[in-house]
C-alpha positions in Angstrom: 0.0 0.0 0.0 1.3 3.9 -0.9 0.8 6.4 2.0 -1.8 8.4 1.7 -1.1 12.4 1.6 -0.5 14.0 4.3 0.2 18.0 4.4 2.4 19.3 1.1 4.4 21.5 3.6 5.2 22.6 6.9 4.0 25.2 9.5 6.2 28.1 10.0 6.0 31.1 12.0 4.8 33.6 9.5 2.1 30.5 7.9 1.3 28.5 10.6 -0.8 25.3 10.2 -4.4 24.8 12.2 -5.1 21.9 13.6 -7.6 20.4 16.0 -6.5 22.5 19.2 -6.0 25.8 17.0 -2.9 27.2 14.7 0.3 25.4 15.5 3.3 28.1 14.6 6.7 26.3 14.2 10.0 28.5 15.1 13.1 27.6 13.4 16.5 28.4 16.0 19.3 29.1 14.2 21.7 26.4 14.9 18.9 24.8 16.7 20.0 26.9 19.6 17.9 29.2 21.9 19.4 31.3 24.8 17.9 31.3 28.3 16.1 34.6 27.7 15.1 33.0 24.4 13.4 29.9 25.3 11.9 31.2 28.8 10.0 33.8 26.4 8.9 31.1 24.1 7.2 29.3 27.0 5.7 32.3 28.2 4.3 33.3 24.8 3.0 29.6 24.4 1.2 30.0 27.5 -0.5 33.5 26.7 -1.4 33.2 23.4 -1.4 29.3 23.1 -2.5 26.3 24.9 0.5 25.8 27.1 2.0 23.0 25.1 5.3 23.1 22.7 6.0 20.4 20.1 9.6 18.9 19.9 9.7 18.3 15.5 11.6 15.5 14.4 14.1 18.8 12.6 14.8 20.0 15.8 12.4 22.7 15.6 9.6 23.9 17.9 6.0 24.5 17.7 3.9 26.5 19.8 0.4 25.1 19.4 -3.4 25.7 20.1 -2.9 29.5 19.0 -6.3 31.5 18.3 -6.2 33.4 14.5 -6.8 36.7 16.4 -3.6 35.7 18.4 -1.2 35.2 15.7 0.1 38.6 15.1 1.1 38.5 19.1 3.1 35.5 18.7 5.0 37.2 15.4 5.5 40.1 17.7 6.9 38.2 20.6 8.9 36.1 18.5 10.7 39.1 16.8 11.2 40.6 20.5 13.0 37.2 21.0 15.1 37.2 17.9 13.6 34.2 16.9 12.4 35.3 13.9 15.8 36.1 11.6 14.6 35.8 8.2 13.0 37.7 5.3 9.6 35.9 5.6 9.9 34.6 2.0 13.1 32.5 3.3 11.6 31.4 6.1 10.6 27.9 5.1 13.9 27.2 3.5 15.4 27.0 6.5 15.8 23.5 7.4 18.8 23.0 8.4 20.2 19.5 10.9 23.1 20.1 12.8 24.4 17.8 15.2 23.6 18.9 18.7 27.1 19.0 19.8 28.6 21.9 17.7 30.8 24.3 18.7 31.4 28.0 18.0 33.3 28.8 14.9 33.9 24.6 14.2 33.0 23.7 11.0 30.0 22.7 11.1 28.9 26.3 12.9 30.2 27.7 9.6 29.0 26.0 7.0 25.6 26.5 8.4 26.0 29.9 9.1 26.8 29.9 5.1 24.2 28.1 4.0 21.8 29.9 6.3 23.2 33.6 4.5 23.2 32.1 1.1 19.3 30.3 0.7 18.1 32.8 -2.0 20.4 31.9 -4.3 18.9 28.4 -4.3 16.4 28.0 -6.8 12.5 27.1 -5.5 12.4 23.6 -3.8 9.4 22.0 -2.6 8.9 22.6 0.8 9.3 20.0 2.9 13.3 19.5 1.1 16.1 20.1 4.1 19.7 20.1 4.4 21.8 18.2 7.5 25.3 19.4 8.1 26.3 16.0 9.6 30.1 16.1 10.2 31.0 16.3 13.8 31.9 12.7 13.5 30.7 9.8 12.3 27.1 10.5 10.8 24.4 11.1 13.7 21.5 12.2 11.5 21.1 9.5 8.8 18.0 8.6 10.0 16.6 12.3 10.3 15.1 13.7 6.8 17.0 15.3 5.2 17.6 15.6 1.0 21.2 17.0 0.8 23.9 16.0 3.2 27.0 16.8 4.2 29.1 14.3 5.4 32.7 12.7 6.8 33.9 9.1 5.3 36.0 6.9 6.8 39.1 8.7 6.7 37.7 11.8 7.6 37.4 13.4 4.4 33.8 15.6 3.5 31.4 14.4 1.0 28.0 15.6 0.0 25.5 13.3 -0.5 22.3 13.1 -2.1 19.6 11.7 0.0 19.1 7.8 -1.2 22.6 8.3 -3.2 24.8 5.5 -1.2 27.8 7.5 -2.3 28.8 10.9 -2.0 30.5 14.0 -3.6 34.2 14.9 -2.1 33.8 18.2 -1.0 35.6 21.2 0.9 34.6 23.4 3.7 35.3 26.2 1.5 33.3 24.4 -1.6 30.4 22.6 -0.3 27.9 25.5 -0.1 28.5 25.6 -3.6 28.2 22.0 -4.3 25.3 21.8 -2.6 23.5 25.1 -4.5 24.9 22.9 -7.6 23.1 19.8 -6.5 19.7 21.6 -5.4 20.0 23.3 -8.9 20.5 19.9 -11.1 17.9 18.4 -9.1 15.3 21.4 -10.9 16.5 20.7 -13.8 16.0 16.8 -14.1 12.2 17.2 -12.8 13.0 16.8 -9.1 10.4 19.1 -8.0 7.4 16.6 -9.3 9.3 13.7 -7.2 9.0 16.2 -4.5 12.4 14.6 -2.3 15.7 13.3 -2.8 15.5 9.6 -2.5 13.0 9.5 -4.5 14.3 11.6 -7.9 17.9 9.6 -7.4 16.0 6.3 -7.9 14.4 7.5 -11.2 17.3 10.2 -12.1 21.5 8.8 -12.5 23.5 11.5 -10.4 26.1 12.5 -12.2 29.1 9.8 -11.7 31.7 12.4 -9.6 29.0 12.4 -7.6 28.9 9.3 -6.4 32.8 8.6 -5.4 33.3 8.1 -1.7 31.2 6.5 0.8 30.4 8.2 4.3 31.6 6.2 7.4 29.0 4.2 9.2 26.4 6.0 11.5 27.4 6.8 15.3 25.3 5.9 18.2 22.4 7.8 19.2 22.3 10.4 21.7 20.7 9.9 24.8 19.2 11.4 27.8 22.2 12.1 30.5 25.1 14.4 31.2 27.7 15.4 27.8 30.1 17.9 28.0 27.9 21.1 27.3 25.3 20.1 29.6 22.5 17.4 30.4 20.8 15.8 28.0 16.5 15.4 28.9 14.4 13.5 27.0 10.3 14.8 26.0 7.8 11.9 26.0 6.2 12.1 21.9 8.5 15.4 21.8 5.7 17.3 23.6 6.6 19.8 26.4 4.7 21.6 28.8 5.9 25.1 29.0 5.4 25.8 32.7 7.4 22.7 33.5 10.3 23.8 31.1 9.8 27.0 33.0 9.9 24.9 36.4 13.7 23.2 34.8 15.1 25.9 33.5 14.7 27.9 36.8 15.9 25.1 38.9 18.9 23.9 36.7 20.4 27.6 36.1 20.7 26.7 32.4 22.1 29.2 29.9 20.6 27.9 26.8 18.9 24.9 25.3 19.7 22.9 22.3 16.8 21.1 20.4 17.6 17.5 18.8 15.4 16.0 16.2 15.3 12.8 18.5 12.8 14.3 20.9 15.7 15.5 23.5 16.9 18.3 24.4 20.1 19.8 25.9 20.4 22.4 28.6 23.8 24.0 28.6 25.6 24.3 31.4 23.6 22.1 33.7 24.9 18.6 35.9 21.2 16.7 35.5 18.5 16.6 38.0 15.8 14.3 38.6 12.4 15.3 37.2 9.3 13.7 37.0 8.5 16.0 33.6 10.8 15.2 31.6 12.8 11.6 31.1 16.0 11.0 33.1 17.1 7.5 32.1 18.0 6.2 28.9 16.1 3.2 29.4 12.6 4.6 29.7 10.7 2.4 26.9 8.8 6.5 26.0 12.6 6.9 24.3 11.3 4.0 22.0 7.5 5.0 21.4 6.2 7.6 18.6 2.7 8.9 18.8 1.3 11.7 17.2 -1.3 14.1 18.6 -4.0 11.9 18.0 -7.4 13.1 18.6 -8.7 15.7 19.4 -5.3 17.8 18.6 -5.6 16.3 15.0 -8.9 16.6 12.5 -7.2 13.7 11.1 -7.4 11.3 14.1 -10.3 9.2 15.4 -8.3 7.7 18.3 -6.6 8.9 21.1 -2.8 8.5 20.8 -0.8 9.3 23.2 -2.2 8.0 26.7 -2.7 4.8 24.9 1.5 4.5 24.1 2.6 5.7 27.7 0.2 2.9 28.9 1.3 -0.1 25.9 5.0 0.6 25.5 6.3 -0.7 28.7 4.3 -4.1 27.9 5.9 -3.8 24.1 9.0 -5.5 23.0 10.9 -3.3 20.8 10.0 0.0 19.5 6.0 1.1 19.3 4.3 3.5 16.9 0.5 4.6 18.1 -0.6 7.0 15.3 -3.9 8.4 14.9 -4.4 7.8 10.8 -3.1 6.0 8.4 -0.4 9.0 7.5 1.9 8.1 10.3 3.5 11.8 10.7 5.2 10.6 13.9 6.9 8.1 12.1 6.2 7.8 8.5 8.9 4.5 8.2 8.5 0.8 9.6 8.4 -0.3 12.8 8.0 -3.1 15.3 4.5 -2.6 16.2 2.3 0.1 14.6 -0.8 0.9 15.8 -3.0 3.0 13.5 -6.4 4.6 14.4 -9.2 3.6 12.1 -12.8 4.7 12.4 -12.6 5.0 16.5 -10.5 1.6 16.9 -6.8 0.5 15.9 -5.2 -1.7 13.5 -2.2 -3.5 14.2 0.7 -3.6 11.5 3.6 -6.0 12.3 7.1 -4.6 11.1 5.7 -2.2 8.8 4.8 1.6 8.1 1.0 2.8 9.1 0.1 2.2 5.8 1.0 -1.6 5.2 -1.4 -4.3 5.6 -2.4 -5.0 9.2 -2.4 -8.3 10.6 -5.4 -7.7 12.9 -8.4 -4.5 12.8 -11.0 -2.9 14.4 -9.3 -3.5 17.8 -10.9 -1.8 20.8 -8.6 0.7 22.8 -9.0 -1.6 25.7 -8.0 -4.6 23.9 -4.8 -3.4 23.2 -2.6 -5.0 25.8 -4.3 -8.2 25.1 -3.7 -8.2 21.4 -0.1 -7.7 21.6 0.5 -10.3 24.3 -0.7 -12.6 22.0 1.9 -12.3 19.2 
């Protein structure tokens, strides 16, 4: 089975998307980075002009959600008081940029973003869910994160870029791969990527030109987890949803001077040595650290099924990694997995080692049969 469509693009903070509990307006951090003053007045706006809760995205963005129409304007307005909002309006939604949480200050990877970030307009009109991941502090950490253009290390250290889906990449410089990559976004027009919409996609129906395919990058690193790193602790969000008063609660109790956003539903506050909280996850082998679920319903028009409540109750009884999602769309997790549960008409299906769209192996289960069903395969 094909997935069915789901939303051509993503919310910004200048075109926000509405949903079940009102607009949801994503805000894009440079370097995926927001200061103390930074993210304490994004909670604050989230709770005056929203409902309170912040999404986590899977690009290590954030979303304030449940925002009234009439309250939109505010939030713009807050936002530019915050320096949050760094773009000309029409460049907005080009920024999507992956960096490894770990960067540094003037490293490598802090310029070539900083370069790419300066130099979007000269890229020509991509559709507009394409992003970019800066992945060389190390050994690949975002292989798994979307992405269609990436920079990357090999083996011996040198820097390719890569087109998504390409298993090879193109040797690059520091100095040159801005360029490269405003080369590759520009043959990718050219060949008709913009009706395959991604990456992966246009290189399986489009040959890449053969010096682009010449080194292969070195083989992924471990995930990240929550717990203490060298710029601070590590805390993990359960579904990547955060309530703002609580982050309020940490950040006052930790001292923190900033906070990093991951793509993995984390998030590190520098300068902190951990606390226990009952908020937010601690220990790296809390089974939420292995469960997706979307908003569900009622957050989502699209759902028919709560989501959420139902994982935090099946994934401790789960073995391996669990996927609730309210529709057959799976935006929490639009890929395989162990166990997928998918809401249907007010009840789930149950796909085995598949995406949200695959054929289930049992349907119209009742929420309250859920436990049940899996302890029988």
């Amino acid at each position: 089975m094909s997935r069915p469509a789901a939303k051509g693009w993503c919310p910004g903070a200048y075109n926000p998307m509405m949903s079940g509990d009102g607009l949801v307006v994503r805000v894009r951090p440079v370097m995926a980075r927001l200061t103390r003053e930074q993210i304490l007045g994004l909670c604050k706006a989230a709770i005056e002009y929203g409902s309170g809760l912040i999404d986590l995205t899977s690009r290590a963005n954030l979303q304030i959600r449940g925002v009234a129409e009439t309250d939109h304007q505010g939030v713009l307005n807050r936002l530019a008081e915050l320096d949050l909002l760094p773009d000309d309006p029409a460049l907005e939604s080009r920024r999507n940029v992956l960096v490894p949480p770990m960067w540094a200050k003037g490293d490598t990877t802090h310029q070539i973003a900083l370069t790419l970030i300066d130099r979007l307009a000269e890229l020509p009109e991509l559709p507009a869910k394409m992003g970019f991941a800066i992945d060389i502090d190390g050994a690949p950490q975002l292989s798994d994160n979307s992405a269609d253009f990436r920079l990357e290390h090999t083996t011996d250290g040198a820097l390719i870029l890569r087109a998504d889906g390409a298993s090879r990449g193109r040797p690059v410089t520091a100095d040159s791969a801005v360029d490269a990559l405003i080369e590759m976004a520009d043959w990718f027009v050219k060949t008709g990527g913009t009706e395959n919409r991604r990456m992966a996609r246009h290189v399986m129906l489009h040959t890449l030109p053969a010096d682009w395919q010449a080194a292969l990058p070195a083989a992924s690193a471990p995930r990240l987890f929550p717990g203490q790193t060298h710029l601070g602790t590590v805390f993990g969000a359960a579904f990547g949803q955060v309530e703002a008063d609580k982050m309020i609660d940490l950040l006052t109790a930790t001292h923190a001077t900033a906070l990093r956003v991951t793509p993995w539903r984390l998030f590190l506050l520098e300068g902190t040595d951990g606390m226990d909280t009952a908020h937010f996850i601690t220990d790296a082998k809390d089974p939420l650290l292995s469960a997706d679920a979307c908003p569900g319903m009622p957050l989502c028009t699209s759902a028919t099924v709560e989501t959420r409540q139902t994982a935090r109750r099946l994934a401790p009884q789960t073995r391996g990694p669990l996927h609730v999602s309210g529709c057959a769309k799976g935006c929490a997790r639009p890929r395989p997995c162990a166990t997928t549960l998918v809401g249907c008409d007010g009840a789930f299906d149950l796909v085995r080692n598949g995406a949200p769209w695959d054929q289930p192996v049992k349907t119209g289960l009742a929420p309250d049969t859920l436990s049940k069903a899996l302890g029988e395969l």
